[in-house]
C-alpha positions as CSV (number, residue, x, y, z in Angstrom):
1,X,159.2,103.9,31.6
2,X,157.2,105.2,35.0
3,X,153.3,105.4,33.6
4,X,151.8,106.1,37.2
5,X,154.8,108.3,39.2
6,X,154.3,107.9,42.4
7,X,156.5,110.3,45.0
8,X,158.6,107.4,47.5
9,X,157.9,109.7,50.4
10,X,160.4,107.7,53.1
11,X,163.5,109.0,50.6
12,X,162.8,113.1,50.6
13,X,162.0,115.9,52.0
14,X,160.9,119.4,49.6
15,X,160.3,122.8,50.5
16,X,158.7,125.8,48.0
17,X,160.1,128.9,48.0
18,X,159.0,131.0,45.7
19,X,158.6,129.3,42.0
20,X,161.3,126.8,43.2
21,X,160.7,123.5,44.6
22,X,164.1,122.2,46.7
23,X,163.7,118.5,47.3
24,X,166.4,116.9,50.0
25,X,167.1,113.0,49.2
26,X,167.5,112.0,52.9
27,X,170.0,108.8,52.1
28,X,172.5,110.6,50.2
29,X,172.0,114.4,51.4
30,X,171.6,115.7,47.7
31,X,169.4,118.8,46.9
32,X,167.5,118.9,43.8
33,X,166.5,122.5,42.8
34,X,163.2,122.5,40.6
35,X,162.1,125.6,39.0
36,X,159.7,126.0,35.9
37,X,158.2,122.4,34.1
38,X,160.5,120.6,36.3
39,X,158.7,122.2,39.2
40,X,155.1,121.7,37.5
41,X,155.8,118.0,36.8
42,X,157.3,117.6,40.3
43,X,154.1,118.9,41.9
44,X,151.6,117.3,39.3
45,X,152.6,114.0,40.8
46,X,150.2,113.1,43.3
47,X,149.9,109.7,43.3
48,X,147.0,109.6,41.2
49,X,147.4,111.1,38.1
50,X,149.3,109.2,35.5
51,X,152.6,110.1,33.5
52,X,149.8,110.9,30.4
53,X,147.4,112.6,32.6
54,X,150.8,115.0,34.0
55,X,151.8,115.4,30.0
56,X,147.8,116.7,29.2
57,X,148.1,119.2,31.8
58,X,151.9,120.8,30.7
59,X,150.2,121.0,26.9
60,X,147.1,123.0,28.0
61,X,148.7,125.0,30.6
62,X,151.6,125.5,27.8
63,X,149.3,125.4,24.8
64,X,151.7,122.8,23.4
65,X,150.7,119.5,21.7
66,X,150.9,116.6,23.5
67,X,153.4,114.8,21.6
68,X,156.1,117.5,21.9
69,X,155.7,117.2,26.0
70,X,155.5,113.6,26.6
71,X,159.1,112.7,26.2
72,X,160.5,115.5,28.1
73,X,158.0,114.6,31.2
74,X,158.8,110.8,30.6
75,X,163.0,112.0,30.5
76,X,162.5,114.0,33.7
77,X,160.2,111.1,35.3
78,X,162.9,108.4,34.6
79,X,165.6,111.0,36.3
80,X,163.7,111.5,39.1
81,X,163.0,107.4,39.3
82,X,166.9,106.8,39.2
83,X,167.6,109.3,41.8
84,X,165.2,107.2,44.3
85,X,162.8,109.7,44.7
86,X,159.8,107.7,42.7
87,X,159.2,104.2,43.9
88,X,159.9,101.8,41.0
């Protein structure tokens, strides 16, 4: 479980274009393409907010309760922490 995400910078490089977020893993060459709450949750992680603070911002932006958010931020945070791109 990743409760403070933190982006591990030396593994990626990411790009916006348009209401897509493309995010290069240098070590293995694969793209991820981000587009809608992947996107948000990819750019809510700043290194300061935590995985709870990221899930109270999708529910008010959304207008969805917390609870129904929280595991699909903490799936996609643990995706994103296997693929290297969150330091561990």
């Amino acid at each position: 479980m990743i409760n403070h995400p933190k982006k591990y910078a030396p593994a990626f490089v990411e790009t916006k274009v348009g209401d897509e977020v493309i995010v290069m893993h240098l070590d293995s060459g694969e793209f991820f393409s981000l587009r809608g709450t992947a996107a948000e949750i990819w750019l809510l992680i700043d290194d300061e907010r935590s995985s709870s603070e990221i899930v109270a911002v999708l529910a008010e932006k959304h207008g969805a309760p917390e609870a129904s958010v929280a595991g699909d931020v903490q799936e996609f945070l643990d995706q994103l922490g296997q693929a290297g791109l969150l330091e561990q």
